[in-house]
C-alpha positions as CSV (number, residue, x, y, z in Angstrom):
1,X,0.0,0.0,0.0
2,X,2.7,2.7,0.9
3,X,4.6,1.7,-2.9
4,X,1.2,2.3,-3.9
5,X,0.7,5.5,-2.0
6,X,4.1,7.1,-2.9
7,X,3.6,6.0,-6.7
8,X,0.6,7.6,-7.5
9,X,1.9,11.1,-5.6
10,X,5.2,10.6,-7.9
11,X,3.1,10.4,-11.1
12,X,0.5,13.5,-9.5
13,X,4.0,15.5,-8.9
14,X,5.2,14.6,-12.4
15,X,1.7,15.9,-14.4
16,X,2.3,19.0,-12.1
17,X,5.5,19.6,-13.4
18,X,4.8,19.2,-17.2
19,X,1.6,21.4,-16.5
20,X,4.2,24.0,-14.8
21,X,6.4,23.9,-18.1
22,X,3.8,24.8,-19.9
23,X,2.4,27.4,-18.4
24,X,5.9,28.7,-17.7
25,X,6.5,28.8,-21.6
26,X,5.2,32.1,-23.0
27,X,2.8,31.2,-25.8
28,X,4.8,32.6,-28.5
29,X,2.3,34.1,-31.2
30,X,0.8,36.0,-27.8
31,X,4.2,37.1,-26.4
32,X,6.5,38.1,-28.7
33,X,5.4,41.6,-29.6
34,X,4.9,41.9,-26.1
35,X,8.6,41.0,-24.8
36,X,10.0,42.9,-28.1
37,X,8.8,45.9,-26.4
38,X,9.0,45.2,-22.8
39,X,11.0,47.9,-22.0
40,X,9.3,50.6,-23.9
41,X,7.8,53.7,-21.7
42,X,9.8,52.4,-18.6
43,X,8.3,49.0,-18.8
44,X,4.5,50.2,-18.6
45,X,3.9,48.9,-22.4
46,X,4.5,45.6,-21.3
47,X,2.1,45.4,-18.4
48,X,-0.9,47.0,-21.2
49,X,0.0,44.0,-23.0
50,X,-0.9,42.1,-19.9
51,X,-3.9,43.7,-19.6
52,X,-5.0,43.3,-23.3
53,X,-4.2,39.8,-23.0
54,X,-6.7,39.5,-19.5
55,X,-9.6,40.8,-21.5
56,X,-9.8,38.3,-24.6
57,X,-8.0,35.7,-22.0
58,X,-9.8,36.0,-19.1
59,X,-12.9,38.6,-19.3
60,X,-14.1,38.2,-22.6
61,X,-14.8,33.9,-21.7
62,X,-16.4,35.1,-18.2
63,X,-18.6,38.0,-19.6
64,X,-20.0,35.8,-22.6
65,X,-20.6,33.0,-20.7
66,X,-22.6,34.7,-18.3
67,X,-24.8,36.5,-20.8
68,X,-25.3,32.9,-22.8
69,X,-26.2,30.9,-19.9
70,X,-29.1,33.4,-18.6
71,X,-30.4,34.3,-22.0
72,X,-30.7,30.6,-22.4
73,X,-32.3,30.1,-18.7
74,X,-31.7,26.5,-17.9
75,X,-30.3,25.2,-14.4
76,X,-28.7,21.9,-15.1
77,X,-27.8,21.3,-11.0
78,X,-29.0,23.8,-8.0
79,X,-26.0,24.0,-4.9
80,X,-28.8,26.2,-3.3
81,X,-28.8,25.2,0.5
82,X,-31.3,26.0,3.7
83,X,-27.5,27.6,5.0
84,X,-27.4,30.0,1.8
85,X,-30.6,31.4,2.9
86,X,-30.2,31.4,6.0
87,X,-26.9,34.0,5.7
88,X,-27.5,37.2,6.4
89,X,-28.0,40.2,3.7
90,X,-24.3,42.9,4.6
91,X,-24.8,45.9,2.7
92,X,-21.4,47.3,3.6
93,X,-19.8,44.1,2.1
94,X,-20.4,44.9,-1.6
95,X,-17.7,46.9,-1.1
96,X,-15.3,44.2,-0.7
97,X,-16.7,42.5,-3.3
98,X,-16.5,44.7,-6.0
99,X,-12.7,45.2,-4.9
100,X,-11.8,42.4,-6.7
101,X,-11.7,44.6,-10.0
102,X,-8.5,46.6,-7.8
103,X,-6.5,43.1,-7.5
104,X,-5.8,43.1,-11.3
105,X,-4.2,46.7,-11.6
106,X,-2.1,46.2,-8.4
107,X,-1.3,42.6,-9.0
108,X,0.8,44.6,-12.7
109,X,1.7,47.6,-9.5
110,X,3.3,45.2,-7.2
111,X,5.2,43.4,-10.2
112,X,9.3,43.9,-10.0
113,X,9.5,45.3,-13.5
114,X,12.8,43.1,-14.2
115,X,12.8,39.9,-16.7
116,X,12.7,37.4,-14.3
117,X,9.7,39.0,-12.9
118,X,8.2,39.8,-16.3
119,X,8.7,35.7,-17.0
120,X,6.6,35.1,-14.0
121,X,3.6,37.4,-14.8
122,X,3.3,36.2,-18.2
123,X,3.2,32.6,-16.4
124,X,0.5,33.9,-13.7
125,X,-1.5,35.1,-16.3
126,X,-1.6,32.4,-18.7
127,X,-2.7,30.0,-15.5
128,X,-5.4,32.7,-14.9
129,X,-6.8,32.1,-18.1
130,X,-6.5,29.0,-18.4
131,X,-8.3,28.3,-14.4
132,X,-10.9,30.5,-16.0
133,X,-11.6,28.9,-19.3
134,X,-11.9,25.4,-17.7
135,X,-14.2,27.3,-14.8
136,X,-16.2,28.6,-18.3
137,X,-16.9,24.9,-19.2
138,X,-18.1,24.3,-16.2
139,X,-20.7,27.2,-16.0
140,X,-21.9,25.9,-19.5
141,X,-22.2,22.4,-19.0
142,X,-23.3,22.8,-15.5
143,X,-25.7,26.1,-15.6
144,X,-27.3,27.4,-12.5
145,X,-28.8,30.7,-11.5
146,X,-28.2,32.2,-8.0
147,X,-31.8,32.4,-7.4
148,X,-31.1,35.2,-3.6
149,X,-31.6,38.2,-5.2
150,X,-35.1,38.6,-3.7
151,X,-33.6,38.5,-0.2
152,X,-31.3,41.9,-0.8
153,X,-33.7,44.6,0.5
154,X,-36.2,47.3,-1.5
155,X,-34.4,50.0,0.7
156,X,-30.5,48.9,-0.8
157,X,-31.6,47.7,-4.1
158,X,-33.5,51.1,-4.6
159,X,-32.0,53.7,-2.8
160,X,-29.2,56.4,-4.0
161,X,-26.4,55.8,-1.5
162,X,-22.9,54.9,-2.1
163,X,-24.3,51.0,-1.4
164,X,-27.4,50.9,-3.1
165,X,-25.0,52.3,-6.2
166,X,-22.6,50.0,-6.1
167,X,-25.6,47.1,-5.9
168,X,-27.0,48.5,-8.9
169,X,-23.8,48.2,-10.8
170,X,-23.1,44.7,-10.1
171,X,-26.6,43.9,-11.4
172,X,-26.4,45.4,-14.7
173,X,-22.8,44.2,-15.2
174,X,-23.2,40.4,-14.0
175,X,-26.1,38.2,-14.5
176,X,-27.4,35.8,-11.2
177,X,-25.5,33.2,-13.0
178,X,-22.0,31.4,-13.5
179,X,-22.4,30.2,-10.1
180,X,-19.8,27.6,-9.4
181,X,-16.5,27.6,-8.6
182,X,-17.0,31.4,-8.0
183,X,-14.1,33.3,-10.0
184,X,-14.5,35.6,-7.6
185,X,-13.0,33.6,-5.1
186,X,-10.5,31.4,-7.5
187,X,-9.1,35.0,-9.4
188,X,-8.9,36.9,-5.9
189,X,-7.1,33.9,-4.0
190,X,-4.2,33.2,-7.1
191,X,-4.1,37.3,-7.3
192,X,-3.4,37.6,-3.6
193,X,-0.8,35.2,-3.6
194,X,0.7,36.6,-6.7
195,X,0.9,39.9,-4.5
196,X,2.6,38.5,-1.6
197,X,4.9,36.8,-3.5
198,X,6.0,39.7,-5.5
199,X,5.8,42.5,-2.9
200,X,8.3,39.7,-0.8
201,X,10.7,39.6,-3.5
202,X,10.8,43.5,-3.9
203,X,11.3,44.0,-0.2
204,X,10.7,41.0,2.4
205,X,12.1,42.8,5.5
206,X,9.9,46.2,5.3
207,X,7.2,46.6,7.9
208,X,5.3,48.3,5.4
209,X,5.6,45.8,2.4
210,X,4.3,43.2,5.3
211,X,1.3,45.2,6.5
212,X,0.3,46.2,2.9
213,X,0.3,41.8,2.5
214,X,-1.8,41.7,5.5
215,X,-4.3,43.9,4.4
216,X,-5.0,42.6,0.9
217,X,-5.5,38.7,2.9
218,X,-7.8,40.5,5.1
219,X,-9.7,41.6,2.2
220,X,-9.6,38.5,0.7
221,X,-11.6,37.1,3.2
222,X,-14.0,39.7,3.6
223,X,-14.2,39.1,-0.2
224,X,-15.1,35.2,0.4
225,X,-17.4,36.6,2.7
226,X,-19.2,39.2,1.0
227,X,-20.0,37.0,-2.0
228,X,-22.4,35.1,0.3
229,X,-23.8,38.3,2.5
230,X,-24.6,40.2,-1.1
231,X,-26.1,37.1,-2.6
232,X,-24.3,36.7,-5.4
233,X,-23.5,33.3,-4.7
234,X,-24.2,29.8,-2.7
235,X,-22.0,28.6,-0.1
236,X,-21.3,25.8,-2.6
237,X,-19.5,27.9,-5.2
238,X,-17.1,29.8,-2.3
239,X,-16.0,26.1,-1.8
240,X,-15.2,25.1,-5.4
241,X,-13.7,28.6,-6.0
242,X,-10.8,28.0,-3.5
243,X,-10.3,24.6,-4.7
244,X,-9.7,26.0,-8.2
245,X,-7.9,28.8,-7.0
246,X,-5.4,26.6,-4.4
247,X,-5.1,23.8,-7.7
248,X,-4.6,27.0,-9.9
249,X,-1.9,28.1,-8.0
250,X,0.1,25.2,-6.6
251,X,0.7,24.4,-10.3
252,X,1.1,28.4,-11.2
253,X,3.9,28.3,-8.3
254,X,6.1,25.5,-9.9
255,X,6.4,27.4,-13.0
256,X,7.1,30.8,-11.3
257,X,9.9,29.1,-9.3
258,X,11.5,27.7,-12.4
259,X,11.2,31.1,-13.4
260,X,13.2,32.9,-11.1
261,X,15.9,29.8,-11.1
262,X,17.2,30.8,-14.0
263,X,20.4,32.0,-14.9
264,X,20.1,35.7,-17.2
265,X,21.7,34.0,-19.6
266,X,18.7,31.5,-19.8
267,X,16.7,34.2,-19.7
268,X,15.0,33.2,-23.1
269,X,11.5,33.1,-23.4
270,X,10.8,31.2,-26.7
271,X,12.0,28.0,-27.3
272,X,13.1,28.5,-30.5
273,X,15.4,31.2,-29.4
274,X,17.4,28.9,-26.8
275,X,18.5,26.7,-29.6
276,X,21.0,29.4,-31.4
């Protein structure tokens, strides 16, 4: 049983690592123009490619997925539980919520802008998309519409406070569906490792690098709160969302250490170039 045991981790650890090497390989038709310019306007152009790249990569699946699913109305498999309804409605916590959209920008803020460091984004990101197109497959196969909206009161979904604003924009921008795993939760939990990782490298002994690290895990989980206490999603879909997020980045983490073991002279991000 243990030869069994240690055999089965081996060959886990081993799909890991080719997963790793893939994702750690730029995906040249993408990347090129990208490193090409990478130093361009101090190193900015590079991180607009980045963000280019998260709109068709990583928005673009969410967004139409999400309109698709509720125009065509079918639940496939409900997570609803009596726990989901029983969770209070938080006003205040939309605020958290809708944070999320801030990890992105500072994820490309808090990014050493050195090649090493440029290697690993381009890695991060291209796990990001890929956690989100396989989490895309899964909200088409397996529709289901968060059906809580009624329990959000007349007096926050109609009134003209900084709340009752914020409400409104989530509603118009997302549909109730794309429940599970909740990107919210997968996206925000790889991000906010990505963060500490970076800010550590930049400067691991400042007091201020390691409260600014504290203060985006606390709003992490006020995040995995709030998606609950705004009814935007079951209990069900915060559980599946760290599971894809913690898979997401154990294999994301290989790759970014392979990364930064390389010599500069390695320091070659298409194959093709490694062989002259």
């Amino acid at each position: 049983m243990p030869d069994y045991s240690s055999t089965v981790v081996s060959r886990l650890q081993e799909r890991l690592d080719s997963i790793a090497d893939k994702i750690s390989t730029p995906w040249p038709l993408i990347w090129a123009p990208a490193w090409k310019q990478r130093h361009f306007l101090g190193g900015n152009w590079f991180l607009i490619h980045i963000l280019i790249f998260g709109l068709f990569g990583i928005a673009f699946p969410y967004f139409s997925s999400n309109q698709f699913v509720a125009a065509n109305g079918v639940t496939v498999w409900d997570p609803e539980t009596s726990i989901d309804r029983l969770i209070p409605v938080i006003p205040w916590m939309i605020v958290p919520y809708i944070a999320l959209f801030l990890y992105y920008p500072v994820t490309l803020l808090c990014t050493p802008k050195d090649d090493h460091s440029r290697l690993e984004l381009i890695g991060g990101v291209q796990m990001l998309s890929v956690a989100t197109l396989a989490c895309t497959v899964i909200f088409l196969i397996f529709p289901a519409e968060i059906d809580m909206r009624d329990q959000i009161p007349d007096a926050v979904l109609e009134g003209d406070g900084l709340f009752s604003t914020l409400f409104s924009y989530m509603h118009a921008m997302d549909e109730p569906w794309n429940a599970w795993p909740s990107l919210h939760i997968a996206h925000s939990y790889f991000l906010t490792r990505s963060i500490s990782r970076w800010m550590r490298i930049r400067s691991s002994e400042s007091k201020m690098v390691k409260a600014f690290i504290s203060l985006v895990w606390v709003e992490f989980f006020l995040l995995s709160i709030s998606i609950m206490t705004t009814k935007q999603h079951y209990v069900w879909d915060l559980f599946t969302g760290i599971i894809v997020g913690v898979i997401g980045w154990k294999i994301a983490v290989r790759a970014l250490n392979r990364i930064r073991d390389l010599p500069e002279e390695k320091l070659c991000p298409y194959p093709e170039n490694e062989k002259k």
